[in-house]
N, C-alpha and C positions, 0 to 999 in steps of 0.2 A: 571501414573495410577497404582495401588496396587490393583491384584485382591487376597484375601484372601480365599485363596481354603477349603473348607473341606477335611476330608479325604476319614471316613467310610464313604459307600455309595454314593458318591462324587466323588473319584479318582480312590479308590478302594470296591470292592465286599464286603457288609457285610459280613460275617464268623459266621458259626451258633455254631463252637469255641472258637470264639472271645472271649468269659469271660473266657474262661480256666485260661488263665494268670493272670489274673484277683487274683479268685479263687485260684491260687497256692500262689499269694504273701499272698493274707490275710491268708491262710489255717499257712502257713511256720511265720509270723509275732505273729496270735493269739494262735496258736497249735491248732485249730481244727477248721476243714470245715466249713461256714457256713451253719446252719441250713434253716435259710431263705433268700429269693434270689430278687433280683430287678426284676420286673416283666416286666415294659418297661423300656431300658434306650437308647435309640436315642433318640438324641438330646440332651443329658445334657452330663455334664465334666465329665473327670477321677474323680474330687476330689469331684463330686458329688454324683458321683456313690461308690466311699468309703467309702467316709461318711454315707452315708445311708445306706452303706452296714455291716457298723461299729456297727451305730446306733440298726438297725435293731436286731441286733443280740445280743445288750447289750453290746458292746466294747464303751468304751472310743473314741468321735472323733479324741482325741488328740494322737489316734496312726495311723492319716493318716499320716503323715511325714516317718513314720517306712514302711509302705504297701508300700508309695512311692518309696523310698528307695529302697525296697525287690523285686519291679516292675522291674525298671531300671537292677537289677541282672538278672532277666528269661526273661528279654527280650531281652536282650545280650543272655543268654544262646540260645533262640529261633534261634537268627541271625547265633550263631556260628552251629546250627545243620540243616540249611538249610531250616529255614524256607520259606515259599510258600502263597504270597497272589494272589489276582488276578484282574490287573486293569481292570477298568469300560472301555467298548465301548467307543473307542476314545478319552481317558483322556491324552496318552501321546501325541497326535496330538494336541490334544486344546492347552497344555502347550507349547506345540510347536509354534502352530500359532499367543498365546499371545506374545511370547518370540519375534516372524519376529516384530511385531507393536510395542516395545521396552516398553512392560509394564513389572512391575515388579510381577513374579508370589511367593505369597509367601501363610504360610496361616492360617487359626483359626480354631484350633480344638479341641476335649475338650481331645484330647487324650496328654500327657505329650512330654518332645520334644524327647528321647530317642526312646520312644515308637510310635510315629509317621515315627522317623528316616526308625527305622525296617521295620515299614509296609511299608512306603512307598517304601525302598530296594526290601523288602521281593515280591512285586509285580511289579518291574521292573523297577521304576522310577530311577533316579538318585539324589543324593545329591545336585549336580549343579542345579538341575532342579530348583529349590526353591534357595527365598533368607530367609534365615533364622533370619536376624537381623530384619527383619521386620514381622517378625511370631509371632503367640499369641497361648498359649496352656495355655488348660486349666485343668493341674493337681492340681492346686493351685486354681482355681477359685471354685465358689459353686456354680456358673449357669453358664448360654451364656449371661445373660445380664451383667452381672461383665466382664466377657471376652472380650464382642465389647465396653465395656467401656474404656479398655486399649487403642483401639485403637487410638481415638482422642491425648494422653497422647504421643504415638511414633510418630504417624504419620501428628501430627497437621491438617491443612488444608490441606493435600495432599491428592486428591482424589481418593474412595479405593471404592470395591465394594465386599460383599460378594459372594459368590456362594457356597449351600446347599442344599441338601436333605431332610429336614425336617421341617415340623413348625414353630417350636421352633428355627433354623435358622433364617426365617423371623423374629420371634418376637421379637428376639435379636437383629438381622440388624434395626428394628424399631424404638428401644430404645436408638439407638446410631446413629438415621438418616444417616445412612450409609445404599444407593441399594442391593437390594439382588434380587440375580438369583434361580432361581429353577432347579434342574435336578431332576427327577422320576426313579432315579438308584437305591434308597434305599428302604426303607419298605413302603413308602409312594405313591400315586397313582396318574400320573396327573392333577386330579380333586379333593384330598385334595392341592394340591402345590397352586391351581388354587384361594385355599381360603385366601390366604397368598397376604401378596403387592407385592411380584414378579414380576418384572418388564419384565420378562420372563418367563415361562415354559417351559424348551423340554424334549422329552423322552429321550434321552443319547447326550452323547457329539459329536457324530460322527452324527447324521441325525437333530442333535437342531444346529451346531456348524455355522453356518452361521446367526442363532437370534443370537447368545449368543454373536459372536464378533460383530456384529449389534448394540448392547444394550449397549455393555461396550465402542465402539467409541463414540455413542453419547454421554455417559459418559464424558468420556477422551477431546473429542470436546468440551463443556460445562465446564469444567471445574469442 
């Protein structure tokens, strides 16, 4: 069993500076700030959220490879100057408890892999924690639904299961009949998640984590 983790709001704590980095690659790539700004972007990709953030402002899409690029540079810088996130209520136990029942924890997120790395570091998790060869990021993607599309492609008939914070999580796990879990760690409210095909809902990973490993054996049992 592949369970495919989110990250933001997920494993770790939204960050209400989260776009900074963001904002410094595109600032340092176009020479000047963006004037206009993404209004929501949970739930969608790095490369969707450049793109449009490209767009928006009259740049050329064809210089998200260059933002990309210029990401990967400040977010090493971020890493080497101590940067600081903060895991979600009982995310390093869940990955723990996945790890006893020998599932493989890896995971889909729209955030790039460098930039996942960090954060995920950055808020206490471990490299090891994760298998990476079987991970999906979505710097490169232009939705979630293109994203959980990769997955049938790696992972053929091996059975995966999302888990997300968002909608747009679910709607993506839909599209690629692939289960998806809900946790209400992110901007989103038990009773939006509850709108979604969620095969679960809990409020955090520490007082849900007995549905959540519940959901994903029957999974795994089933095949």
């Amino acid at each position: 069993m592949h369970i495919l983790w989110d990250i933001d709001g997920t494993l770790i704590h939204n960050s209400t500076d989260g776009a900074a980095v963001y904002l410094d690659a595109f600032t340092r790539v176009t020479g000047a700030a963006p004037a206009k700004l993404i209004t929501n972007p949970h739930g969608k990709t790095e490369g969707q959220i450049l793109t449009d953030l490209l767009v928006l402002n009259g740049y050329a899409a064809t210089l998200l490879d260059d933002v990309l690029t210029e990401l990967d540079v400040r977010t090493q810088a971020l890493h080497d100057n101590g940067y600081v996130r903060s895991a979600v209520t009982g995310g390093p136990q869940a990955l723990r408890a996945a790890a006893d029942h020998r599932w493989a924890n890896a995971l889909l997120t729209g955030n790039g892999h460098q930039h996942s790395r960090v954060k995920l570091l950055a808020a206490g998790y471990a490299a090891e924690d994760f298998n990476w060869e079987t991970s999906f990021f979505g710097d490169r993607s232009p939705d979630r639904h293109h994203l959980t599309a990769l997955v049938a492609t790696v992972l053929g008939d091996q059975p995966s299961v999302i888990v997300g914070d968002t909608p747009n999580d679910g709607l993506a796990a839909d599209s690629a009949n692939i289960p998806f879990i809900a946790v209400a760690t992110g901007t989103y409210s038990i009773a939006d998640l509850r709108e979604t095909s969620a095969l679960v809902v809990v409020e955090n990973l520490e007082n849900g984590l007995d549905d959540v490993l519940g959901a994903i054996d029957g999974l795994a049992t089933r095949g």
